[in-house]
C-alpha positions in Angstrom: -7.8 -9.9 -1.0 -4.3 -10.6 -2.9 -1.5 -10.1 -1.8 1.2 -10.3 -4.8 4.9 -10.5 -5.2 5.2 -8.0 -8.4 9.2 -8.6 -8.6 11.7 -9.7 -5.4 12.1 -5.8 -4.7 8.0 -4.7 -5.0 5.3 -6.7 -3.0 1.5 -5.2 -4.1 -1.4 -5.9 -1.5 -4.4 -5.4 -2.8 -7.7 -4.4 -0.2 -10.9 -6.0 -1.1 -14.1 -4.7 -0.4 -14.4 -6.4 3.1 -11.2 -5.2 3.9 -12.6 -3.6 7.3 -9.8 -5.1 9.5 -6.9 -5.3 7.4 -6.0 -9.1 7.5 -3.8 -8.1 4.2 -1.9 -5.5 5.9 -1.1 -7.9 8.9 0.5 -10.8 6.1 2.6 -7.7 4.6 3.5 -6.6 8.4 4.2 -10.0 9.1 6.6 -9.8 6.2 8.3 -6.8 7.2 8.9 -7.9 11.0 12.8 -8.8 10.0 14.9 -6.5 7.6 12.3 -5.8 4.9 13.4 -6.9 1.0 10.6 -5.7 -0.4 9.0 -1.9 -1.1 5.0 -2.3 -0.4 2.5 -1.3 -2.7 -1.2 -1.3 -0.8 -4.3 -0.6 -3.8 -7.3 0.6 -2.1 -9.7 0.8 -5.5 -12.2 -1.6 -4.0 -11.7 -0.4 -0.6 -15.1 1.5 0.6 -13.6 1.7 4.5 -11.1 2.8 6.2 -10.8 1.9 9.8 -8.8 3.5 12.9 -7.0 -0.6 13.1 -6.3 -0.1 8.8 -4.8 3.2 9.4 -3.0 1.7 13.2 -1.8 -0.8 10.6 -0.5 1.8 7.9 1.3 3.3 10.5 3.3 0.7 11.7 4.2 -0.8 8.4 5.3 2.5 7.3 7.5 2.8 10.4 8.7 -1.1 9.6 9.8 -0.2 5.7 11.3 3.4 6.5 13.6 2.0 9.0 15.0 0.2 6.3 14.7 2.6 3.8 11.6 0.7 2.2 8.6 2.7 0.2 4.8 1.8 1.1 3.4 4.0 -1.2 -1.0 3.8 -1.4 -2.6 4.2 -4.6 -6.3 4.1 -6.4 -7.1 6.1 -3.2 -10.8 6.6 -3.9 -11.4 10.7 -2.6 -13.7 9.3 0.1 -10.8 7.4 1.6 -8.3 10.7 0.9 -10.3 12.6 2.9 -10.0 10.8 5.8 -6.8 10.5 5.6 -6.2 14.4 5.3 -9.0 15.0 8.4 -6.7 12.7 11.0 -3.6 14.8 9.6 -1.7 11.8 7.4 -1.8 12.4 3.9 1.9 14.3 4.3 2.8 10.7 6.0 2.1 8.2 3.3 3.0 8.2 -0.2 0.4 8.0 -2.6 -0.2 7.1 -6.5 -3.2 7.9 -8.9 -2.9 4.2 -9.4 -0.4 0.9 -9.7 1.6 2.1 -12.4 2.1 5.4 -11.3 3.2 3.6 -8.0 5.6 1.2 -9.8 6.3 4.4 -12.0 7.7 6.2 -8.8 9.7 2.9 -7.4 11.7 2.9 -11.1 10.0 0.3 -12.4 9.4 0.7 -15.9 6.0 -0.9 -17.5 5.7 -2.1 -20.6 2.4 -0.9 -22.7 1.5 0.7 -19.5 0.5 -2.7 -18.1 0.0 -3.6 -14.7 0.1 -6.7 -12.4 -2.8 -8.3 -12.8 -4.7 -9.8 -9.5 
């Protein structure tokens, strides 16, 4: 789990492996309870698992950011994951990314040498 502050507009959450009941998405909730500052990135390459409380979670910290006019955008998606996401009906909800800079990419933040936070 990491959860990273990539600039004081962008805050990246990274899922581990063992992410099976979101504790990372609650700290970024828990961040967004008042008037969100930050855009949310979550990266769900070493995720194997998503759960009905992950996606509960994903829900209500996309309604948190939007009512501010604040991205969550998902990215490194692996096609497992996509699928469930497009079988419950939500991939038109979230915005997704092939990967961290395409999601930076898409916030207007530009990355030099194609680098990426590092976790």
């Amino acid at each position: 789990m990491a959860v990273v502050q990539v600039s004081e507009q962008i805050l990246l959450i990274v899922l581990s492996r063992e992410s099976r009941c979101g504790n990372e998405l609650d700290i970024a909730a828990g961040m967004a309870e008042t008037k969100p500052s930050r855009h949310v990135i979550v990266d769900f390459s070493a995720t194997q698992v998503l759960t009905s409380g992950m996606l509960s979670k994903l829900l209500a910290l996309e309604r948190q950011l939007g009512a501010f006019e604040k991205e969550l955008i998902l990215c490194s998606v692996p096609l497992s994951l996509m699928r469930v996401f497009k079988c419950v009906g939500l991939q038109g909800l979230f915005r997704f990314a092939a990967d961290r800079t395409a999601a930076l990419e898409s916030l207007g933040v530009a990355c030099d040498n194609g680098a990426t936070p590092r976790v």
